[in-house]
FIPA-212931 format. One record per residue (C-alpha): residue number from 0; residue in three letters; x negated, y, z negated. Coordinates in Angstrom, 3 decimals, m for minus. Example, Ala and Ser with C-alpha at 12.3 -4.5 7.8 and 13.67 -1.06 7.14 Angstrom:
% FIPA-212931
{marvex:0 | balum:ALA | X:m12.300 | Y:m4.500 | Z:m7.800}
{marvex:1 | balum:SER | X:m13.670 | Y:m1.060 | Z:m7.140}
% end
This chain:
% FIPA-212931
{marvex:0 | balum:UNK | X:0.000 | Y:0.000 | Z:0.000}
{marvex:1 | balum:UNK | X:m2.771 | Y:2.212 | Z:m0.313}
{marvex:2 | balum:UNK | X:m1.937 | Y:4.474 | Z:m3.200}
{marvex:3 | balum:UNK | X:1.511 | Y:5.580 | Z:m1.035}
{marvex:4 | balum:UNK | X:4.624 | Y:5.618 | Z:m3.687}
{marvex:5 | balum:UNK | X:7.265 | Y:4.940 | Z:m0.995}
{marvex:6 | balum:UNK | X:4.991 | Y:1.629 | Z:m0.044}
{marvex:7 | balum:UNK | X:4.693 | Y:1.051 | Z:m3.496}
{marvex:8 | balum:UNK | X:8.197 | Y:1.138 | Z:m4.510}
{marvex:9 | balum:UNK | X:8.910 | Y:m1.027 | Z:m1.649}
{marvex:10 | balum:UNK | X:6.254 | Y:m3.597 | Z:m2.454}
{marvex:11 | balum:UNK | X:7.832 | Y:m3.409 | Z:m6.212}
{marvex:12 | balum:UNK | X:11.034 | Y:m3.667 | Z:m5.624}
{marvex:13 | balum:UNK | X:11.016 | Y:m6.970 | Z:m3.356}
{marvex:14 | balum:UNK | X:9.271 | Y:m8.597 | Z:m6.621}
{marvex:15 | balum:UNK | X:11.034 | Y:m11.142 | Z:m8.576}
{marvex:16 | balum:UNK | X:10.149 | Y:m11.255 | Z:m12.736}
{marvex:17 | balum:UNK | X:7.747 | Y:m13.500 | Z:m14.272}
{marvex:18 | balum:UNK | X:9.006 | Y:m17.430 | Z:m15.084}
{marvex:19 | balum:UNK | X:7.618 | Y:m20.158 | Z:m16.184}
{marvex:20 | balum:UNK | X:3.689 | Y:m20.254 | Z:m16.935}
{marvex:21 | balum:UNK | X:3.578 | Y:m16.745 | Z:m15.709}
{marvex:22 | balum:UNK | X:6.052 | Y:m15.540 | Z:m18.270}
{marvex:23 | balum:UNK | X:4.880 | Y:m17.463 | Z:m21.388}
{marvex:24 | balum:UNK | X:1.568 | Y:m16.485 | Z:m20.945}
{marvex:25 | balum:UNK | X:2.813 | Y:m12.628 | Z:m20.835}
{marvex:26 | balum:UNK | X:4.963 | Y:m13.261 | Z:m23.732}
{marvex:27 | balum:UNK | X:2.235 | Y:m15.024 | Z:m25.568}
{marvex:28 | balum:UNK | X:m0.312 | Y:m11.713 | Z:m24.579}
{marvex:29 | balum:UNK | X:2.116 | Y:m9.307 | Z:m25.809}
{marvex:30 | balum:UNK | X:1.839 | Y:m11.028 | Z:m29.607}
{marvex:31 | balum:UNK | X:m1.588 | Y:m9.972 | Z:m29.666}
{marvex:32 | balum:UNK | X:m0.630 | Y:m6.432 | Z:m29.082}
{marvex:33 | balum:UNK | X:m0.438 | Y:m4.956 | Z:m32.469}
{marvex:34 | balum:UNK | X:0.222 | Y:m0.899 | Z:m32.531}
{marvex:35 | balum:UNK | X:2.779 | Y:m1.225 | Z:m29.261}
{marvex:36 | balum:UNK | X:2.460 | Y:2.248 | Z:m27.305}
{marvex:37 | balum:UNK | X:5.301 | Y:4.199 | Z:m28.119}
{marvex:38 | balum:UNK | X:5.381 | Y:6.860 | Z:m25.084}
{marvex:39 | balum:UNK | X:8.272 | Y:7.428 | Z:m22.678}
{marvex:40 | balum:UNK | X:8.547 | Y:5.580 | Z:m20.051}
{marvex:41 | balum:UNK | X:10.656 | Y:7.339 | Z:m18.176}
{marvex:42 | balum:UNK | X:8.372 | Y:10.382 | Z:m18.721}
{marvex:43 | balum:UNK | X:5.286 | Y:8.476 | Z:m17.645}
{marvex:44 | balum:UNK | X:7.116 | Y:7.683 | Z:m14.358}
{marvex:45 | balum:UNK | X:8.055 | Y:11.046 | Z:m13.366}
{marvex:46 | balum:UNK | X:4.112 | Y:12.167 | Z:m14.109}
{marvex:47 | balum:UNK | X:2.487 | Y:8.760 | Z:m12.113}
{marvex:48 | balum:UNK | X:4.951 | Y:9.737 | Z:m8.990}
{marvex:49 | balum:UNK | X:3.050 | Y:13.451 | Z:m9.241}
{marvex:50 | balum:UNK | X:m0.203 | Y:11.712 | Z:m9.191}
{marvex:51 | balum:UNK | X:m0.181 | Y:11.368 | Z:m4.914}
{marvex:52 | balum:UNK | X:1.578 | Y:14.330 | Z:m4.053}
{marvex:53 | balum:UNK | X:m1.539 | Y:15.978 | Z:m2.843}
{marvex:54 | balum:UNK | X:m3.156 | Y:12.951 | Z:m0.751}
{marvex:55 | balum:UNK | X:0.319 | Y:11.325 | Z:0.251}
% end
């Protein structure tokens, strides 16, 4: 996709979630995580999508 959000998104959305193996080894890594990060995701989205404006 080369860093292009609309590729991105389009990559992203034909995705399908994690299952078997996949997913228990994700769910297994996320007990290790401690101090979870509390930011907004949301608000992290709307600042990533800024990040290409200038190059896209």
């Amino acid at each position: 996709c080369n860093g292009v959000f609309e590729e991105m998104a389009g990559i992203a959305a034909r995705t399908t979630g994690l299952e078997g193996t996949s997913l228990q080894r994700a769910q297994r890594a996320l007990t290790y995580i401690k101090n979870r990060d509390r930011a907004d995701e949301a608000e992290i989205r709307a600042e990533f999508a800024t990040y290409f404006d200038g190059v896209a």
